[in-house]
N, CA, C and O atoms as a GROMACS GRO file, in nm:
protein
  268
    1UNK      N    1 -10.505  11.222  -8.749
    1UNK     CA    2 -10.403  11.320  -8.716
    1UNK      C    3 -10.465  11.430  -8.631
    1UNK      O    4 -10.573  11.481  -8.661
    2UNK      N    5 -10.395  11.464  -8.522
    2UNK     CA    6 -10.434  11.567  -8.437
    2UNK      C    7 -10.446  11.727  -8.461
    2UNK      O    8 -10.373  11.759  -8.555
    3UNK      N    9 -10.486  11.792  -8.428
    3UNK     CA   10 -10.445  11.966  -8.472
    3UNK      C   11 -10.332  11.994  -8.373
    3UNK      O   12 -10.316  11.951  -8.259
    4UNK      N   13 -10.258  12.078  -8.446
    4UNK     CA   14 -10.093  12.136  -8.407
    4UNK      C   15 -10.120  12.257  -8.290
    4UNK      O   16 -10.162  12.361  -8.342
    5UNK      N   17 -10.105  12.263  -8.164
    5UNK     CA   18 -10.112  12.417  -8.183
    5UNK      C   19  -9.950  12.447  -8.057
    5UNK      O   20  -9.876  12.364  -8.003
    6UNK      N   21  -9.950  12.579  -8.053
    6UNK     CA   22  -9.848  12.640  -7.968
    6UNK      C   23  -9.834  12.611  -7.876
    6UNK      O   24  -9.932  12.627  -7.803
    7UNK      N   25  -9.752  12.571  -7.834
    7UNK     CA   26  -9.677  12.574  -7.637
    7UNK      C   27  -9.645  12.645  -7.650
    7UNK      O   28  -9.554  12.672  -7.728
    8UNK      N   29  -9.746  12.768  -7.521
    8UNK     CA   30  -9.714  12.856  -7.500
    8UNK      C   31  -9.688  12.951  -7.601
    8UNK      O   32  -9.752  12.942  -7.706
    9UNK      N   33  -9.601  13.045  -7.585
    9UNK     CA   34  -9.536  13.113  -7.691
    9UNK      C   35  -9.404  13.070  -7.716
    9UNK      O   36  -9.320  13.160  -7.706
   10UNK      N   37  -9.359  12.950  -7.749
   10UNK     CA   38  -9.220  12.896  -7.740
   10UNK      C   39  -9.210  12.878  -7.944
   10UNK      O   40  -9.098  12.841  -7.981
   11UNK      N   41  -9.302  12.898  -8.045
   11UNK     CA   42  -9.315  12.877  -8.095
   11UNK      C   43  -9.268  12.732  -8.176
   11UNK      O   44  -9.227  12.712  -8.290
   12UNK      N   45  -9.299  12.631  -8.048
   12UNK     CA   46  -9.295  12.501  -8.096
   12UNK      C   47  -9.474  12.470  -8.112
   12UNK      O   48  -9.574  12.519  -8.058
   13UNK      N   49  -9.452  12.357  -8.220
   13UNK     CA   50  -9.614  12.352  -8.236
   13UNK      C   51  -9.632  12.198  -8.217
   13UNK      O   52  -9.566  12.126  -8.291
   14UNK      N   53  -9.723  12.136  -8.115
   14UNK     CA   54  -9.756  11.958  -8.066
   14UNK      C   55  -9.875  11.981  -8.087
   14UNK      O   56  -9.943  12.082  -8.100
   15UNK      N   57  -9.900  11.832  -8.089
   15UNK     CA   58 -10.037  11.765  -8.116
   15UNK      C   59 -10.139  11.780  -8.008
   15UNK      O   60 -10.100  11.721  -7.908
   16UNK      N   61 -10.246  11.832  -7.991
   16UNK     CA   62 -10.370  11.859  -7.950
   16UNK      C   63 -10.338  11.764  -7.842
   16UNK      O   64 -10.298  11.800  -7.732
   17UNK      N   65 -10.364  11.592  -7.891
   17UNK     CA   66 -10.383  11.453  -7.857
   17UNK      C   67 -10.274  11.438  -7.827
   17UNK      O   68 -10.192  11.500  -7.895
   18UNK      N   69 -10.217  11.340  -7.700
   18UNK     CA   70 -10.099  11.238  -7.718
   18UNK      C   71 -10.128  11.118  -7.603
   18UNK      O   72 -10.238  11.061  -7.604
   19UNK      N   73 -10.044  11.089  -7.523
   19UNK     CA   74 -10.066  10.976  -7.435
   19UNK      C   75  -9.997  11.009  -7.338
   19UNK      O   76  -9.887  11.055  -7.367
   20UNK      N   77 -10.022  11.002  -7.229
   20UNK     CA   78 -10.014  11.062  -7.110
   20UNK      C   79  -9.936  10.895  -7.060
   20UNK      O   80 -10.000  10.799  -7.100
   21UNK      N   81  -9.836  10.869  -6.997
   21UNK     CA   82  -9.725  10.746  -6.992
   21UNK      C   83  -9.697  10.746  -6.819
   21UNK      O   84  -9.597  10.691  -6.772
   22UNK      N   85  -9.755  10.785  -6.771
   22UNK     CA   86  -9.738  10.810  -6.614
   22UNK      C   87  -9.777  10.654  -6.576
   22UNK      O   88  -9.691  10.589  -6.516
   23UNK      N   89  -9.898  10.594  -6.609
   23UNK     CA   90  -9.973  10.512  -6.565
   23UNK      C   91  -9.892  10.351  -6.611
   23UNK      O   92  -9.933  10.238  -6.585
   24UNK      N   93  -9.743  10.401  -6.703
   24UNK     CA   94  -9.625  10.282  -6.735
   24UNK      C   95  -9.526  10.281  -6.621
   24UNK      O   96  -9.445  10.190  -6.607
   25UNK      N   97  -9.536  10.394  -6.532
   25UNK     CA   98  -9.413  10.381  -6.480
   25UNK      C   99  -9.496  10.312  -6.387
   25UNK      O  100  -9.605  10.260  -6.411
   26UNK      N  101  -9.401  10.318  -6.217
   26UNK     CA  102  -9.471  10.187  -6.113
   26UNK      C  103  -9.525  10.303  -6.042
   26UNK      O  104  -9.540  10.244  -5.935
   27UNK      N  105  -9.562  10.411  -6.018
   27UNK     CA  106  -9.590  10.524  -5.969
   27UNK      C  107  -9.729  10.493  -5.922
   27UNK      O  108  -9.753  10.511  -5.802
   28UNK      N  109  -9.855  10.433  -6.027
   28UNK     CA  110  -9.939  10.323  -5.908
   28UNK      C  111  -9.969  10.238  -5.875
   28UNK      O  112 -10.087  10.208  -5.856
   29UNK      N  113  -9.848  10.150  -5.849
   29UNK     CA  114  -9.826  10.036  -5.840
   29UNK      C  115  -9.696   9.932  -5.925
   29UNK      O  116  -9.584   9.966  -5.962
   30UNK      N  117  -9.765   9.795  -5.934
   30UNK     CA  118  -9.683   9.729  -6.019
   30UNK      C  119  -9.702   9.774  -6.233
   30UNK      O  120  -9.794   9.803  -6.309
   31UNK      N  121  -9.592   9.759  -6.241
   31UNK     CA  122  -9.582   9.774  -6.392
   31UNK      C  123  -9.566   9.644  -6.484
   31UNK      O  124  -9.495   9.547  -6.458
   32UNK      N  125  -9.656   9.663  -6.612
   32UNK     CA  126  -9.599   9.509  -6.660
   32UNK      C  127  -9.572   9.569  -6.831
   32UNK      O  128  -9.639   9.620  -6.920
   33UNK      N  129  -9.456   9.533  -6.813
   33UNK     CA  130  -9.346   9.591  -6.951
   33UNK      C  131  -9.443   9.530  -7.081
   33UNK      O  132  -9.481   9.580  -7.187
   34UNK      N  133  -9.452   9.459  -7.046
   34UNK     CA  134  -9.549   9.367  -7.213
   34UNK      C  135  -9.651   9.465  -7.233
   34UNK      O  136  -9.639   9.530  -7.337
   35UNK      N  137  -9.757   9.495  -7.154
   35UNK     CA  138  -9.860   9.568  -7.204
   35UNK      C  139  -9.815   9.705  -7.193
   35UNK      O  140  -9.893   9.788  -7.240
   36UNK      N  141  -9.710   9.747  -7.144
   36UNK     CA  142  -9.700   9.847  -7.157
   36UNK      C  143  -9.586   9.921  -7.310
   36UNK      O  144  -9.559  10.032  -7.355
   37UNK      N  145  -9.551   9.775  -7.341
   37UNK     CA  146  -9.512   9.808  -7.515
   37UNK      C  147  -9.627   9.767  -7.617
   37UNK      O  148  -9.627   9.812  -7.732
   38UNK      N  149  -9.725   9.680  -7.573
   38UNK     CA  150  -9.860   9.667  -7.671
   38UNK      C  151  -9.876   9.831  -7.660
   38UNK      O  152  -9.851   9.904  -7.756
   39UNK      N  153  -9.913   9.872  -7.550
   39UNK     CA  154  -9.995  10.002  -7.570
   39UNK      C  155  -9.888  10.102  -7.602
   39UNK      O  156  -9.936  10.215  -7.595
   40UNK      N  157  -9.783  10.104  -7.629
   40UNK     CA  158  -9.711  10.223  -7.728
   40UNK      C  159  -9.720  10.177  -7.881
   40UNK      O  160  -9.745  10.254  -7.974
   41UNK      N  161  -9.694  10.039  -7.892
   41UNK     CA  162  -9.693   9.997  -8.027
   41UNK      C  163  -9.874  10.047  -8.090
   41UNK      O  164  -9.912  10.084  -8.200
   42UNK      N  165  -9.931  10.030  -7.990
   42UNK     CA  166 -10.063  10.047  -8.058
   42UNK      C  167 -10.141  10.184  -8.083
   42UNK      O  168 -10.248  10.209  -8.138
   43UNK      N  169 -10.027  10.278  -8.010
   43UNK     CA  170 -10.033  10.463  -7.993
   43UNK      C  171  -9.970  10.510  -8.166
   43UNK      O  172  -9.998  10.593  -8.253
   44UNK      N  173  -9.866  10.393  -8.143
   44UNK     CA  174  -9.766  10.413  -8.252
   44UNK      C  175  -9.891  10.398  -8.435
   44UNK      O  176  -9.911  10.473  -8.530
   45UNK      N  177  -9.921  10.311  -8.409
   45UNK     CA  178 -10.029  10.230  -8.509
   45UNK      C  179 -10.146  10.364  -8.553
   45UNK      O  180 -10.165  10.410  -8.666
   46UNK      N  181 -10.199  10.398  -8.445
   46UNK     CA  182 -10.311  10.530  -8.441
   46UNK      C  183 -10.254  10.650  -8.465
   46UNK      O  184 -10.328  10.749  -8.457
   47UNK      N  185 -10.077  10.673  -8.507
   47UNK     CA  186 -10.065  10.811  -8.563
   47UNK      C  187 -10.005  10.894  -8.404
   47UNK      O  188  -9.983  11.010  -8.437
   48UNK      N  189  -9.978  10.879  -8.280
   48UNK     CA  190  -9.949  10.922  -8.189
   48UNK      C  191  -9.817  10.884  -8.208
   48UNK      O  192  -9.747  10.783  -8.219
   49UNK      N  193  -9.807  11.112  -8.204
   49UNK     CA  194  -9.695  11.150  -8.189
   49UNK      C  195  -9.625  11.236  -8.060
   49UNK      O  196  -9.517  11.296  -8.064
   50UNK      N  197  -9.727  11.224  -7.935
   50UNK     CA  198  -9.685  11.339  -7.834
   50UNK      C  199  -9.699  11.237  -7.751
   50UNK      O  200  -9.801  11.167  -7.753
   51UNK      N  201  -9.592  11.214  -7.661
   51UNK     CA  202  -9.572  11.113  -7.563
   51UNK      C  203  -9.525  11.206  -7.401
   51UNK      O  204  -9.418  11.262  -7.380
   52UNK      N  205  -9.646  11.197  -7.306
   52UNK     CA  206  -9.638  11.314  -7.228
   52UNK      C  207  -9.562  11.220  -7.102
   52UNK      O  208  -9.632  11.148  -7.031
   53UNK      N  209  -9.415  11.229  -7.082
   53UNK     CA  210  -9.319  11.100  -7.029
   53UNK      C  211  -9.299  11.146  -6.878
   53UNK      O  212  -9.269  11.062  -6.793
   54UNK      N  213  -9.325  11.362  -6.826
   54UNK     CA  214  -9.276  11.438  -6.763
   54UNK      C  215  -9.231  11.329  -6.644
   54UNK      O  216  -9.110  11.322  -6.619
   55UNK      N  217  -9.314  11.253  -6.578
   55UNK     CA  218  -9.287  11.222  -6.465
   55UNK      C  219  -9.284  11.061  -6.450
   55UNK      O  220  -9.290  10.995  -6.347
   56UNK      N  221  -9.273  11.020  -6.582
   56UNK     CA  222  -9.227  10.860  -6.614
   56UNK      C  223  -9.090  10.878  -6.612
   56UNK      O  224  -9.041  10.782  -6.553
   57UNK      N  225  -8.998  10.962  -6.653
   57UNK     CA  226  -8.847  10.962  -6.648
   57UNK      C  227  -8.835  10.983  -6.526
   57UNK      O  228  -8.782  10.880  -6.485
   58UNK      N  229  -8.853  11.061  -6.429
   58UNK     CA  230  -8.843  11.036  -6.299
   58UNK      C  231  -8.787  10.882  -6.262
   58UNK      O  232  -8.673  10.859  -6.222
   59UNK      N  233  -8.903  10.772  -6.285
   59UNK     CA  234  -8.914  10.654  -6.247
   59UNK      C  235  -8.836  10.570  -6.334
   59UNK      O  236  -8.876  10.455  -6.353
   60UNK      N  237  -8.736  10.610  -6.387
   60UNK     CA  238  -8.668  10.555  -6.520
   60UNK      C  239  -8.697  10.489  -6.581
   60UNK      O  240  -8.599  10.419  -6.607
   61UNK      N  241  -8.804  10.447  -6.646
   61UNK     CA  242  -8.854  10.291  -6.702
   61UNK      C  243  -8.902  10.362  -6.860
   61UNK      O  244  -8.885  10.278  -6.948
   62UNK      N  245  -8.946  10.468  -6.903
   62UNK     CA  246  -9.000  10.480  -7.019
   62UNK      C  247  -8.918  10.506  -7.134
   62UNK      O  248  -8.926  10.461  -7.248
   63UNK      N  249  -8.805  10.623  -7.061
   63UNK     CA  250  -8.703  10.667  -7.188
   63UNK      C  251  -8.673  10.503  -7.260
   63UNK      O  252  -8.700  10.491  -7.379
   64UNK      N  253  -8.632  10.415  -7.204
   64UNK     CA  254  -8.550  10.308  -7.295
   64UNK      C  255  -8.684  10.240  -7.361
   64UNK      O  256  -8.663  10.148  -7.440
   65UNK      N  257  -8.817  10.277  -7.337
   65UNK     CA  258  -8.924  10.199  -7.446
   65UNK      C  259  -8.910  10.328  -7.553
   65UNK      O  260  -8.952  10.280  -7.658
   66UNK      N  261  -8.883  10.431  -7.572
   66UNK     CA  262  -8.904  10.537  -7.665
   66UNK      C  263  -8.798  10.572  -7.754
   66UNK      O  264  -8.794  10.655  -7.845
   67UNK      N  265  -8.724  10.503  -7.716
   67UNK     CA  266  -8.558  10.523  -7.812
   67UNK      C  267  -8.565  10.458  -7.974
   67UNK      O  268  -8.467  10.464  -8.047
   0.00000   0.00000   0.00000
C-alpha cells in the first residue's frame, strides 16, 4: 500500500504510487488491448489504486478498460 498524501490543497488525499496509462493509448504507436488488460489486471493484483488516464482519454481507448 502506498502513502496518501494531498493534491495540492484540494483536500483530496491519492496514492504516492499509481500507473501512469499514456503508454495504453496509441499515442506511441500501435496499441495491443491484451497486454494492455494483463497490465491493469496485474496493477489491480499489486494493490494499485491511482490510474494517471489525463491524456489516455484524449485517445479514447482507456475509460472503457476502467469501468
Amino acid at each position: 500500500m502506498s502513502v496518501l498524501r494531498e493534491l495540492g490543497k484540494t483536500g483530496v488525499k491519492i496514492p504516492t504510487i499509481g500507473l501512469g496509462c499514456m503508454g495504453m493509448s496509441e499515442f506511441y504507436g500501435s496499441s495491443d488491448e491484451a497486454e494492455n488488460l494483463n497490465v491493469l489486471n496485474r496493477a489491480i493484483d499489486l494493490g494499485c489504486v491511482f490510474w494517471d488516464t489525463a491524456v489516455s482519454i484524449i485517445f479514447n481507448r482507456l475509460p472503457r478498460y476502467l469501468h
